[in-house]
VOSEVEX-577208 format. One line per field, with one value per atom (N, C-alpha, C): x, y, z; residue in one letter; atom name. Coordinates in pm, whole numbers. Layout:
u = (X_...)
v = (Y_...)
w = (Z_...)
resn = (A_...)
name = (CA_...)
This chain:
u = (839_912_985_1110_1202_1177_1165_1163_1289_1244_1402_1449_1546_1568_1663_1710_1810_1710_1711_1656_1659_1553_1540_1601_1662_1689_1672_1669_1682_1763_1899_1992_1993_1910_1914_1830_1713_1657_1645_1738_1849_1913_1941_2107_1967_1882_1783_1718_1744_1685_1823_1935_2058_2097_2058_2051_1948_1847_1741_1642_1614_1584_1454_1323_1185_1179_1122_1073_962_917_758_737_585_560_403_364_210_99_-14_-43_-78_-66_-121_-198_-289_-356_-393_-314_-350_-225_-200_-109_-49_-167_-142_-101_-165_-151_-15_17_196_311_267_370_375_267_282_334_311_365_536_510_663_760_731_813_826_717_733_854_883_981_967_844_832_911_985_1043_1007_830_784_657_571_460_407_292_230_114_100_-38_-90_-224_-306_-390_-419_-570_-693_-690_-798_-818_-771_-787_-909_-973_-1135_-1227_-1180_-1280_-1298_-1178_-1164_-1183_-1141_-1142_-1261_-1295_-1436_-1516_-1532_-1710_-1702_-1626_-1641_-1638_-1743_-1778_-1665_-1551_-1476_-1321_-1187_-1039_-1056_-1170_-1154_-1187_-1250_-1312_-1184_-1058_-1019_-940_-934_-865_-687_-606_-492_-495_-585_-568_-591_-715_-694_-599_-558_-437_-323_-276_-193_-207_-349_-368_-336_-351_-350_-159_-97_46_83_61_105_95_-13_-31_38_55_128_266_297_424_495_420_472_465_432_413_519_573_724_831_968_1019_1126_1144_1241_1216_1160_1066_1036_1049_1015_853_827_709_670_542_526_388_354_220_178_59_-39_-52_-72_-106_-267_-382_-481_-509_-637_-682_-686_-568_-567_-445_-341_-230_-175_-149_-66_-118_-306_-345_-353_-315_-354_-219_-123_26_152_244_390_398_409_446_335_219_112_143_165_212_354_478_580_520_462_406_344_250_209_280_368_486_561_588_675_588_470_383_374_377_360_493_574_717_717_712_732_667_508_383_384_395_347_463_608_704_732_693_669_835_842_990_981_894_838_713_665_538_559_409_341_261_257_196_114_-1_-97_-62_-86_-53_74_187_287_368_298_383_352_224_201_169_322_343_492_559_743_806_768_776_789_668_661_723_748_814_967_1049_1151_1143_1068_1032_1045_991_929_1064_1119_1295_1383_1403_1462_1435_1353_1322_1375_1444_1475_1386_1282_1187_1185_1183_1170_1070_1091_880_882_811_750_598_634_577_481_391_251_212_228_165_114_107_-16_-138_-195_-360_-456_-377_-480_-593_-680_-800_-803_-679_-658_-588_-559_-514_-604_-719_-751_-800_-893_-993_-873_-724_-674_-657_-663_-626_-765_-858_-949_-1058_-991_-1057_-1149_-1239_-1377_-1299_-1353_-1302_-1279_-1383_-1457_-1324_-1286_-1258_-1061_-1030_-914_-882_-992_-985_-952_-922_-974_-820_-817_-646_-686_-850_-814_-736_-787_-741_-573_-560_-422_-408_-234_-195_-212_-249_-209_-86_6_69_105_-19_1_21_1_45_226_296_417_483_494_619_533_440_409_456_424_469_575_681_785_857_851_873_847_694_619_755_773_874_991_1010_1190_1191_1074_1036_1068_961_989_1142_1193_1369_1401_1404_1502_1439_1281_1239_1327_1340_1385_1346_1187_1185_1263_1273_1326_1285_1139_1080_947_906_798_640_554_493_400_401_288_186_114_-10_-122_-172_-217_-89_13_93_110_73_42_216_229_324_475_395_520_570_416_490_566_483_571_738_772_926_1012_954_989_1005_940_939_1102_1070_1154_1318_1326_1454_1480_1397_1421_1483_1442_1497_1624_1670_1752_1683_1566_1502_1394_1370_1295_1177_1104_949_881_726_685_519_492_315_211_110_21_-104_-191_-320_-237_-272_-224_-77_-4_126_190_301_318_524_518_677_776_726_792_825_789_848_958_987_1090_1079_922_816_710_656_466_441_311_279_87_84_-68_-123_-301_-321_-316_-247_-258_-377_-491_-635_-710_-635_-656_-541_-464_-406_-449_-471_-559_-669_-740_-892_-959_-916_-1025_-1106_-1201_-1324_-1450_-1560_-1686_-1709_-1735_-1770_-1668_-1554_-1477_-1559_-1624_-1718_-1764_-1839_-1877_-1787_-1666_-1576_-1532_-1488_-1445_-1308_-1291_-1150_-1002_-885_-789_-717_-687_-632_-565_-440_-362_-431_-509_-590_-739_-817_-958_-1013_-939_-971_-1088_-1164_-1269_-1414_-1379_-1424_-1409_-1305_-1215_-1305_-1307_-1348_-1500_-1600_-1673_-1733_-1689_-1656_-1668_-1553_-1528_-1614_-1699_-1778_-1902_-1953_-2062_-2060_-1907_-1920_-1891_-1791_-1797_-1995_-2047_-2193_-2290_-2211_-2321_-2272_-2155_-2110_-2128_-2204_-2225_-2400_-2456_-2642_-2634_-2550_-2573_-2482_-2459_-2431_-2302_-2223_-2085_-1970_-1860_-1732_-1656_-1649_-1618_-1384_-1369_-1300_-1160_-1018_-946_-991_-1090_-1174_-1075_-994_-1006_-1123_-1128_-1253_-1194_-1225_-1215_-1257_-1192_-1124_-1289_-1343_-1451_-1449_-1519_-1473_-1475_-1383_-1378_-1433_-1537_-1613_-1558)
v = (1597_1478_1508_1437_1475_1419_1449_1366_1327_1123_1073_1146_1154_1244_1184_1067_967_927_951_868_741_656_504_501_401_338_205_147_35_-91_-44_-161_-100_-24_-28_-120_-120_-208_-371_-417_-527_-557_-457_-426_-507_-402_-474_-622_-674_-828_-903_-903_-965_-908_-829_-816_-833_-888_-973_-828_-695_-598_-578_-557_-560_-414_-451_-311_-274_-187_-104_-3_-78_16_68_153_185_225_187_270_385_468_617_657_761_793_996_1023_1182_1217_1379_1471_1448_1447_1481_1373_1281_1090_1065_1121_1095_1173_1307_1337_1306_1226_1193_1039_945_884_894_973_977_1041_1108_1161_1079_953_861_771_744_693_509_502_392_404_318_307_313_213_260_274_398_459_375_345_249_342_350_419_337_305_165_168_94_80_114_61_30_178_299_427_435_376_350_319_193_170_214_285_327_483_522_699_785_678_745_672_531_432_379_328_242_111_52_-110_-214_-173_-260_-216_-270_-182_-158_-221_-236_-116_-14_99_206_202_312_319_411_458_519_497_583_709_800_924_946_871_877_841_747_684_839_901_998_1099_1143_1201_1179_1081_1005_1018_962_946_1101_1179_1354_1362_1372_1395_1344_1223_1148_1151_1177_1197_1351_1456_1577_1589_1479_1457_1381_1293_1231_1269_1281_1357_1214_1097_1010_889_846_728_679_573_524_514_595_570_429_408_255_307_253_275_177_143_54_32_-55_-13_-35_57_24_-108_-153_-341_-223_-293_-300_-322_-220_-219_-324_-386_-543_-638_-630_-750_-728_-550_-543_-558_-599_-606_-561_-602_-552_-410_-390_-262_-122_-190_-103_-100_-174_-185_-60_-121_7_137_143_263_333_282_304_353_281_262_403_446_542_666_665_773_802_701_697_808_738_765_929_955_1080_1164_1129_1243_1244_1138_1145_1130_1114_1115_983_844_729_647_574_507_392_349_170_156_36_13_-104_-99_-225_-299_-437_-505_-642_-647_-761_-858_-1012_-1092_-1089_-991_-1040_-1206_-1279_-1402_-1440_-1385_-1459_-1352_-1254_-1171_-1160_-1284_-1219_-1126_-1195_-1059_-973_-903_-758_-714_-788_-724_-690_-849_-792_-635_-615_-488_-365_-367_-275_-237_-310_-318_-336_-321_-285_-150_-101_37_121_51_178_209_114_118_17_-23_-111_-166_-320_-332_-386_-406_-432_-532_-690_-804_-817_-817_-900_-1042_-1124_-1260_-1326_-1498_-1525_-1517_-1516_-1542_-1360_-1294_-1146_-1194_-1074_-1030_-1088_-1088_-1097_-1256_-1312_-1461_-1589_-1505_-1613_-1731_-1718_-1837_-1975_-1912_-2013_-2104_-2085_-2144_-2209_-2187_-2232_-2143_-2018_-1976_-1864_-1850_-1680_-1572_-1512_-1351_-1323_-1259_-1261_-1295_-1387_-1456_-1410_-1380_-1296_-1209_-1120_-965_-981_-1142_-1183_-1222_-1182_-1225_-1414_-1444_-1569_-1694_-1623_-1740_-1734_-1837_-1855_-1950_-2018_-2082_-2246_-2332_-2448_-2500_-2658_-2697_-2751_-2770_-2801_-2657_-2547_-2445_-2411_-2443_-2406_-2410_-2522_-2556_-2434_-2399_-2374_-2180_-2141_-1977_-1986_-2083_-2084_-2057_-2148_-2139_-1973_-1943_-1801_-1715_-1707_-1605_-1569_-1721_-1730_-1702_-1714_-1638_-1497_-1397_-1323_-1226_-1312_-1226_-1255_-1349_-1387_-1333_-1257_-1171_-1011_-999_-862_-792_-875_-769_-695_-660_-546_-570_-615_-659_-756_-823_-900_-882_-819_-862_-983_-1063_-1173_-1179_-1192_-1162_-1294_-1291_-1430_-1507_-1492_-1558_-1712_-1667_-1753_-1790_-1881_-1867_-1977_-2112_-2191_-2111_-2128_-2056_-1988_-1855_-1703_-1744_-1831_-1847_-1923_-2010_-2103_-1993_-1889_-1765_-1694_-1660_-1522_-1611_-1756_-1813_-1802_-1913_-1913_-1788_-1654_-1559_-1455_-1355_-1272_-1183_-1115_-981_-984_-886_-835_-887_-997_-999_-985_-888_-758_-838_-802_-885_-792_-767_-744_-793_-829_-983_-1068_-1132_-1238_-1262_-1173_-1163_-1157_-1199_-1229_-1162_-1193_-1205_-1265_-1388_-1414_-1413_-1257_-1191_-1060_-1064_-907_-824_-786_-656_-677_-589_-582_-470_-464_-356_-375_-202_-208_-83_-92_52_195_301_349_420_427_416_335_204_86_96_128_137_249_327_453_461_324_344_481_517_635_539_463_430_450_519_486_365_266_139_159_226_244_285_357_465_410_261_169_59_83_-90_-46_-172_-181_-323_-305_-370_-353_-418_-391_-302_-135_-53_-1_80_153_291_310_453_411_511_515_654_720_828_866_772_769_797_741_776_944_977_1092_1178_1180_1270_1300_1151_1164_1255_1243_1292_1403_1461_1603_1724_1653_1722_1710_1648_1631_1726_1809_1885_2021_2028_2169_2192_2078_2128_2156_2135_2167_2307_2344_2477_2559_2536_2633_2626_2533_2541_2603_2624_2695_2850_2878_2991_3069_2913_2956_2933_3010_3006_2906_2875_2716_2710_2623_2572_2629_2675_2673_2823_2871_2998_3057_3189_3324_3388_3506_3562_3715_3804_3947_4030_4089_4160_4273_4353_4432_4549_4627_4736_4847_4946_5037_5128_5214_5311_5444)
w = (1793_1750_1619_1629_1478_1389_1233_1136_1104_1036_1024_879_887_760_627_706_578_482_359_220_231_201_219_82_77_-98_-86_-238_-286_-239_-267_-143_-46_39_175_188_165_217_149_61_36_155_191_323_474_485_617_619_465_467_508_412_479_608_695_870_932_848_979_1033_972_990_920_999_960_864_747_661_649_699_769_603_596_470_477_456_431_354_320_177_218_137_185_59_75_-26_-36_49_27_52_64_96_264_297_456_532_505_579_508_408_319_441_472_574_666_714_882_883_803_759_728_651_597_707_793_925_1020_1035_1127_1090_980_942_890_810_721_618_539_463_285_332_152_200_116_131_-33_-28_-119_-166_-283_-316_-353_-332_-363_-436_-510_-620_-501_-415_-287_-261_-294_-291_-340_-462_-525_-412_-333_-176_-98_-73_31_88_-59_-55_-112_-209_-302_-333_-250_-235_-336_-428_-574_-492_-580_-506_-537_-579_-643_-684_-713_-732_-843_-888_-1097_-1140_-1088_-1159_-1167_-1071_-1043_-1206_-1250_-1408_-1379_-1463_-1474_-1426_-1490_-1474_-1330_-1231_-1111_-1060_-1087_-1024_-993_-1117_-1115_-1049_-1004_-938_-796_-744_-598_-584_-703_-671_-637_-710_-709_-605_-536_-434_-292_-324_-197_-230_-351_-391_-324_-299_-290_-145_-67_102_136_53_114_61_153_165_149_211_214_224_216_224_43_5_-121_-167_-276_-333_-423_-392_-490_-559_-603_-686_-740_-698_-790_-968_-1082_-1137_-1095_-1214_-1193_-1238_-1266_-1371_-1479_-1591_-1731_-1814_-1732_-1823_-1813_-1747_-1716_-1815_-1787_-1877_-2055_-2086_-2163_-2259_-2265_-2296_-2276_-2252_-2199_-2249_-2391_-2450_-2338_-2385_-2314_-2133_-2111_-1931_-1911_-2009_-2015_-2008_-2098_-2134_-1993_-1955_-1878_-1730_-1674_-1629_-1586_-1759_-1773_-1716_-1738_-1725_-1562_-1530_-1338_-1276_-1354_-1333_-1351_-1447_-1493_-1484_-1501_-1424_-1304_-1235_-1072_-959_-1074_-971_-905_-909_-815_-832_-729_-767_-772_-772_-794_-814_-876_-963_-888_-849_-764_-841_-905_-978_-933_-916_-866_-1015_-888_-1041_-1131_-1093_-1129_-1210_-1138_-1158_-1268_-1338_-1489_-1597_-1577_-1633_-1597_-1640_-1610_-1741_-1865_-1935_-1945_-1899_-1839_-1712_-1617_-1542_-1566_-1667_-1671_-1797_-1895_-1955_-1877_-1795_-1714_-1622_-1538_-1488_-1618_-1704_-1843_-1858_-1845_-1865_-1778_-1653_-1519_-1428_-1405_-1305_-1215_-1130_-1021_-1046_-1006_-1007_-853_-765_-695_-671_-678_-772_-588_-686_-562_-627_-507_-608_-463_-457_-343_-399_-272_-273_-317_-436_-426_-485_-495_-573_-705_-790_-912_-919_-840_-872_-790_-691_-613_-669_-785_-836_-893_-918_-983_-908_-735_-610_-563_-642_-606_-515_-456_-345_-413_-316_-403_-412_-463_-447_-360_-265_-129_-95_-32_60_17_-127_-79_-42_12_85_236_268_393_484_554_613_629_671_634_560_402_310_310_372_413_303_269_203_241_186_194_134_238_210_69_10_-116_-256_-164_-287_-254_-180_-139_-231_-297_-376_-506_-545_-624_-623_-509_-450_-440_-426_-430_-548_-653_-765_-882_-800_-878_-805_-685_-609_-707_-731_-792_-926_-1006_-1148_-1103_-1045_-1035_-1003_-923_-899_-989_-1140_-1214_-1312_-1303_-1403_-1422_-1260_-1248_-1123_-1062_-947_-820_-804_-699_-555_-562_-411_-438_-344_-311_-237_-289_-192_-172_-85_-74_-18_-68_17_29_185_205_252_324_299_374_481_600_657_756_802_787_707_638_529_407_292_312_384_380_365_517_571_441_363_238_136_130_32_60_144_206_235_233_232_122_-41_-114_-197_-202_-265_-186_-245_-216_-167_-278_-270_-113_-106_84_6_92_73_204_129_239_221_321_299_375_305_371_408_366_408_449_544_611_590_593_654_763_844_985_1003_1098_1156_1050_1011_936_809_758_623_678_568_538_599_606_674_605_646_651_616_541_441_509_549_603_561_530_456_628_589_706_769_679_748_816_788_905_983_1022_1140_1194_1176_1234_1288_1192_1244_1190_1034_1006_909_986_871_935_875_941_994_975_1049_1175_1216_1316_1433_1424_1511_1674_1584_1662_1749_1701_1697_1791_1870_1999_1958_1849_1766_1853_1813_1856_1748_1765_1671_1722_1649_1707_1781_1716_1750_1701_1699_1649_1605_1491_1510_1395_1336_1310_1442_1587_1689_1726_1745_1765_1700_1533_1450_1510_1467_1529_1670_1719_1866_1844_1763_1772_1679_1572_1489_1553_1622_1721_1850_1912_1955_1922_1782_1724_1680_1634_1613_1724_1845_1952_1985_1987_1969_1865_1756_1691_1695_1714_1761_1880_1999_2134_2098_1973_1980_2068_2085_2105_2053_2157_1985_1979_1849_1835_1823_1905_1965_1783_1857_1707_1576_1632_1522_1548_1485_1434_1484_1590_1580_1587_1484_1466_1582_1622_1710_1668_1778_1732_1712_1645_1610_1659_1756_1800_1782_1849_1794_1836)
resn = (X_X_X_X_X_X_X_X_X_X_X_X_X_X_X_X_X_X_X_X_X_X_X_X_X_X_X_X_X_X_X_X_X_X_X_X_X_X_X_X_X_X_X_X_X_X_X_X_X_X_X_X_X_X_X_X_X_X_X_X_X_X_X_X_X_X_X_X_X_X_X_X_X_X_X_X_X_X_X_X_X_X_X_X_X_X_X_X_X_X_X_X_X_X_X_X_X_X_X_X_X_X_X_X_X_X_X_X_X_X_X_X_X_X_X_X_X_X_X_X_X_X_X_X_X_X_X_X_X_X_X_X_X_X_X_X_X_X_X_X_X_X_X_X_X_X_X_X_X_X_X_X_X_X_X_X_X_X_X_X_X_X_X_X_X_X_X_X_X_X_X_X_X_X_X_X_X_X_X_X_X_X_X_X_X_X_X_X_X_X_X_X_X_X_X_X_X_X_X_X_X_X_X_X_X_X_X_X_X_X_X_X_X_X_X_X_X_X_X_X_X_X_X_X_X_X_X_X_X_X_X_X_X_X_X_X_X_X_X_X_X_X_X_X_X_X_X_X_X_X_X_X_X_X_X_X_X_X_X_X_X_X_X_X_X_X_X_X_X_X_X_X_X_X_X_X_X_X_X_X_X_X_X_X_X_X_X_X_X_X_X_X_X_X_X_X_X_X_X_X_X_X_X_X_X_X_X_X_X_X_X_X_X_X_X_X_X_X_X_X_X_X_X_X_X_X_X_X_X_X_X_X_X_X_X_X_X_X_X_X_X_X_X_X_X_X_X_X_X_X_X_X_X_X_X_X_X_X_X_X_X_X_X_X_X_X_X_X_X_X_X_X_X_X_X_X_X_X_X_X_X_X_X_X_X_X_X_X_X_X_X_X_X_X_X_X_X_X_X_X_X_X_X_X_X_X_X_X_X_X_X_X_X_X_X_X_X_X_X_X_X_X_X_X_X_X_X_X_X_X_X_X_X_X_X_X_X_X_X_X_X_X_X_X_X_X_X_X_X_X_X_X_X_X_X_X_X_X_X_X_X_X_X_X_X_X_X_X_X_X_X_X_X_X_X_X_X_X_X_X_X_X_X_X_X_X_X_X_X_X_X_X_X_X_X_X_X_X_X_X_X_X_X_X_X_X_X_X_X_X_X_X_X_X_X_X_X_X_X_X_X_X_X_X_X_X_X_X_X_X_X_X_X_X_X_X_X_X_X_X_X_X_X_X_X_X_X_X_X_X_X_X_X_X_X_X_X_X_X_X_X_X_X_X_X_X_X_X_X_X_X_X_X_X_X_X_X_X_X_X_X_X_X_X_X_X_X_X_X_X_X_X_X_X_X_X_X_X_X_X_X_X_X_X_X_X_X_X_X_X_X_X_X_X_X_X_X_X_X_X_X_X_X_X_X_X_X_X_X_X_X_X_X_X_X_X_X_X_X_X_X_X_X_X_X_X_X_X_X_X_X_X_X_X_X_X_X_X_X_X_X_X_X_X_X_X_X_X_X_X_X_X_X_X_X_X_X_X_X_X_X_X_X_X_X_X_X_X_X_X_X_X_X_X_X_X_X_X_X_X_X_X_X_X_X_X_X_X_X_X_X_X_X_X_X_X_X_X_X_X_X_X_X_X_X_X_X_X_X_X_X_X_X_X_X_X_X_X_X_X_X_X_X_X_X_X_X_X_X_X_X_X_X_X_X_X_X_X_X_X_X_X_X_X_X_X_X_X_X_X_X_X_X_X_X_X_X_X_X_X_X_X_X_X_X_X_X_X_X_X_X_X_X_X_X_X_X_X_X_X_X_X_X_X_X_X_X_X_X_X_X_X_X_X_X_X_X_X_X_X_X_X_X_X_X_X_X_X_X_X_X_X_X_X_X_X_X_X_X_X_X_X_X)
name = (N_CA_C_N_CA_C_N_CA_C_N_CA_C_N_CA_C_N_CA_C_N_CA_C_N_CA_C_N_CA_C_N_CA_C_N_CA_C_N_CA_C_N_CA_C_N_CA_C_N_CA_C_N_CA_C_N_CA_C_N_CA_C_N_CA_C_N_CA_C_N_CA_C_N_CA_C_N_CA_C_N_CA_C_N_CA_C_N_CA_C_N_CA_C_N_CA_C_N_CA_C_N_CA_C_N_CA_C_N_CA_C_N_CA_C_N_CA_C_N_CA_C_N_CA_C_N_CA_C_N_CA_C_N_CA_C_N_CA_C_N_CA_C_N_CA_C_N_CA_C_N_CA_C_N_CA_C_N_CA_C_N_CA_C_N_CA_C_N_CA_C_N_CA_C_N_CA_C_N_CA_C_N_CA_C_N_CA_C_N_CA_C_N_CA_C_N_CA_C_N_CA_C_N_CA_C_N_CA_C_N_CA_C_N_CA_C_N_CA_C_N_CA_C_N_CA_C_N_CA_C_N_CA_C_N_CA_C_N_CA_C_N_CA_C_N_CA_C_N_CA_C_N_CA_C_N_CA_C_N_CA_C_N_CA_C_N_CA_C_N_CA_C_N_CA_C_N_CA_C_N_CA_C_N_CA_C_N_CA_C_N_CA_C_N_CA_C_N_CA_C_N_CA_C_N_CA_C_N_CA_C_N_CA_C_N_CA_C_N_CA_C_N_CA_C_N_CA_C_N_CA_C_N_CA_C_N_CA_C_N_CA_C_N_CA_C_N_CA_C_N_CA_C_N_CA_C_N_CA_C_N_CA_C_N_CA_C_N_CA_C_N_CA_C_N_CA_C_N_CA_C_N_CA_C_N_CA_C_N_CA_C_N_CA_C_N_CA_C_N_CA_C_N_CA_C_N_CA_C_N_CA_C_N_CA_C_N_CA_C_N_CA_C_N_CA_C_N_CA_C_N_CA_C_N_CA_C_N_CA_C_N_CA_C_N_CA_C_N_CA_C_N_CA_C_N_CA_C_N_CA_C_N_CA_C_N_CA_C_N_CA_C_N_CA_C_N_CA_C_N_CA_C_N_CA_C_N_CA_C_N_CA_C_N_CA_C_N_CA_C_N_CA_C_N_CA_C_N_CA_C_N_CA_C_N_CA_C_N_CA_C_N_CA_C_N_CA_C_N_CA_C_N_CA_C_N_CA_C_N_CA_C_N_CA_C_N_CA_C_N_CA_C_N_CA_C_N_CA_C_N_CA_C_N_CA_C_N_CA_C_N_CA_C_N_CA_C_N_CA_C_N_CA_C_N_CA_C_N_CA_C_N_CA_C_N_CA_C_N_CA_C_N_CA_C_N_CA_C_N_CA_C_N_CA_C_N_CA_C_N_CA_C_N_CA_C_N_CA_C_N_CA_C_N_CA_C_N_CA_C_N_CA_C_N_CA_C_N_CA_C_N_CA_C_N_CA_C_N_CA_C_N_CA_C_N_CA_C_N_CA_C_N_CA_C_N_CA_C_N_CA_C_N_CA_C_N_CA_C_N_CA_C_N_CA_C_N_CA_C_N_CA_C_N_CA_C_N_CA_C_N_CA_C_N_CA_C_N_CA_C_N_CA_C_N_CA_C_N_CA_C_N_CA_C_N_CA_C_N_CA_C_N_CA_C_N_CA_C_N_CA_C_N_CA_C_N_CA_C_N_CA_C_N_CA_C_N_CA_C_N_CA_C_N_CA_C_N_CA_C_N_CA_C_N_CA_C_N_CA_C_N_CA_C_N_CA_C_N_CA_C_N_CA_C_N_CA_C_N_CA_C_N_CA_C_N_CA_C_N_CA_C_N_CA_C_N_CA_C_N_CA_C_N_CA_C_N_CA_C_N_CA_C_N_CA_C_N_CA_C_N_CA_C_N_CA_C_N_CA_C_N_CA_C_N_CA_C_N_CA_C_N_CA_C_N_CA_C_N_CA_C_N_CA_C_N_CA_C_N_CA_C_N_CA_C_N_CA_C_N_CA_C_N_CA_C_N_CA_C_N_CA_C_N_CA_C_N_CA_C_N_CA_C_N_CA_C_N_CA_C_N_CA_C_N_CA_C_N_CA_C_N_CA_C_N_CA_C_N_CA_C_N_CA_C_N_CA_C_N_CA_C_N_CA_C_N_CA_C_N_CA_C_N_CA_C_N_CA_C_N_CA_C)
């Protein structure tokens, strides 16, 4: 299969919201899931805080640090080839002041190569975002029902990890308004998350910029943003599931290390080896 090979940009995908054209994005978190990704031909590859949960068992997004962070972008950074990079910040720089958020910002930019900065909680931080797009960086504004804004909505933590907590009629006018801060802060793109399916459509009229959702996001945004280890199905708890996935190759793997190990306890040659040629006497 060919890789698409045109560079996604910025008003291109401006250009796919004024034509009614879905924008496919994914988080990725290594080298390898970045090129296969990035050859399939998504438009923005997302490096995620959730790289802490997901990649190395931290009970929580809060632990992951900068310096990890940079590490994760390098890496997924040197796997795409045309496709737009975004990046998480980690929990700190945002809450800890504009200057310190720039800063920070710049470092993504310039150590890890990224072309947009993905910011949770955006909306009560326009400040900084227009700072941050003052500086020559894109931001990429998350607002809705996340991790980091749920309690103001009333809802648990818990329960914003959940494609459930959908929006009520009575927060509309209110996401509406956070949306239109944000474009007139500076952002570049949207994501909403939780969006459910009035808001979302009340969102995505009200502004210019592409808004992209991932928790409880539907048809009726810009595009959709999904981590690509859940569309894959590489999680342990996969093993067992009998879920609706694109694949299951948490099964697969399974599968397949269960029979390279029966091939190497029965003392035969395991499937893919190199085996040295013997030596002529």
């Amino acid at each position: 299969m060919e890789a698409k090979d045109s560079a996604v940009t910025l008003p291109g995908l401006q250009q796919m919201k004024r034509d009614g054209k879905k924008i496919v994005g994914v988080v990725a978190w290594d080298y390898q899931m970045a090129q296969i990704v990035d050859r399939a031909g998504v438009e923005i590859v997302s490096v995620g805080d959730t790289v802490g949960i997901n990649l190395w068992g931290h009970p929580n997004p809060f632990e992951i640090t900068m310096e990890e962070m940079l590490v994760v972008c390098k890496a997924v950074r040197r796997g795409v080839k045309r496709a737009l990079v975004s990046a998480d910040f980690p929990y700190g720089p945002l809450q800890e002041g504009t200057q310190f958020a720039v800063s920070a910002a710049i470092r993504l930019v310039k150590e890890a190569g990224i072309d947009m900065l993905k910011l949770d909680g955006a909306a009560d931080f326009p400040e900084t975002v227009t700072a941050i797009a003052r500086a020559g960086i894109p931001v990429f504004a998350q607002f809705g029902i996340t991790p980091q804004t749920a309690l103001q909505y009333g809802i648990p933590y818990s329960a914003a990890n959940k494609p459930g907590a959908l929006v009520t009629d009575e927060m509309i006018d209110r996401l509406v308004k956070e949306a239109k801060r944000l474009e007139d802060a500076g952002a570049t793109l949207l994501d909403f998350t939780n969006s459910g399916a009035v808001a979302g459509a009340a969102v995505v009229a009200a502004v210019k910029i592409p808004v992209i959702g991932g928790f409880g996001g539907g048809p009726w945004l810009d595009g959709r943003m999904r981590m690509a280890n859940a569309a894959v199905g590489y999680a342990a708890s996969n093993i067992d599931s009998d879920a609706d996935m694109y694949a299951n190759v948490a099964k697969i793997t399974f599968d397949a290390i269960n029979a390279y190990t029966s091939d190497v306890r029965a003392a035969r040659q395991i499937k893919g080896a190199v085996v040295p040629a013997k030596p002529t006497v």
